[in-house]
N, C-alpha and C positions, 0 to 999 in steps of 0.2 A: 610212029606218030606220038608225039608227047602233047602231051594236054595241060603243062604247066604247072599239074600239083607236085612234080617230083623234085626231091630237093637236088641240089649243084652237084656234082658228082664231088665224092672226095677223095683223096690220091690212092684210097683202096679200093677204088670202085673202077680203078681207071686202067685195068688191065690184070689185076694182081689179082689173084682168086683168093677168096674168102677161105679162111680155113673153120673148120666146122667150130672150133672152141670161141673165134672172132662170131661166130652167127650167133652161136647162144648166149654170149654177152650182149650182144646187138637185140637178140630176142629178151633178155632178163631186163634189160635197159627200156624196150618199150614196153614190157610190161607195167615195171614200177610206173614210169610215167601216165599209164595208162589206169593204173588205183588211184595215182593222183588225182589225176583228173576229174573220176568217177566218184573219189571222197569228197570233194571241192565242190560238186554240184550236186551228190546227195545234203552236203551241209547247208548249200542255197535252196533247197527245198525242204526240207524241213523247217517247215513253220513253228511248229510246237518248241524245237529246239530255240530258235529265235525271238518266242515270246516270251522263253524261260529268261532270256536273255536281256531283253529289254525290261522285264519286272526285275530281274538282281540288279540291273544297272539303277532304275528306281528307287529301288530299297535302298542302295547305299547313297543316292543323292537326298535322301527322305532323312538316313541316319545323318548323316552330314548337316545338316539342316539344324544349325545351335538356337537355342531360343533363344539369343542374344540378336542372331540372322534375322529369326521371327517376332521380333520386339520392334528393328530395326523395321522389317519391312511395314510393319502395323503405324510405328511414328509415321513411315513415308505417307501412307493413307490417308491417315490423317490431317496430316498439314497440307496434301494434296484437295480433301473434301473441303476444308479451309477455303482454300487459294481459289478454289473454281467449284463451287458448290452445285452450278447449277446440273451439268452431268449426273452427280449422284440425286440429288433429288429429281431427276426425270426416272435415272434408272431405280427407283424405289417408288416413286406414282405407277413407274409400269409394271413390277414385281406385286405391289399391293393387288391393284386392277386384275391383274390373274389370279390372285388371291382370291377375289371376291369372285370373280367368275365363277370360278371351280366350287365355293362353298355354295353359290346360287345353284349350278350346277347339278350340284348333289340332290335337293330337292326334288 
């Protein structure tokens, strides 16, 4: 009765006996495979590892970051609040207004 998980026979499997030195290679081969494997999805869980990761990725996208980059993007803004003023002054009536809430607040 086969149930489909086994793999295709192959031409040593098809009559010819195994010799014991073929099985321990056979056995060392799905071992490694098998640390593979086991290292591959200890490193998918490991989170801590992977937020190390994405903050070094940060830090050098942060170093990278010329103030020439940040000169540039500040002009864009700029000439942006210019062009179409009315967005940024909604969004700073609505910044203020929580301002003031929060100082009422405090009282």
């Amino acid at each position: 009765m086969s149930d489909g998980t086994r793999e295709a026979a192959t031409p040593d499997d098809a009559g010819e006996a195994k010799t014991p030195e073929r099985i321990r290679a056979e056995i060392e081969h799905t071992r490694e495979q098998l640390g593979e494997t086991v290292e591959a999805l200890a490193e998918k869980t490991d989170v801590k590892a992977q937020a190390r990761e994405r903050i070094e990725t940060v830090k050098e996208a942060v170093a990278e970051a010329t103030p020439e980059s940040v000169g540039a993007g500040v002009q864009q803004i700029s000439a942006t609040m210019r062009t179409r003023p009315l967005p940024f002054a909604a969004a700073g009536a609505f910044a203020a207004g929580i301002f003031v809430g929060w100082l009422l607040g405090r009282r």
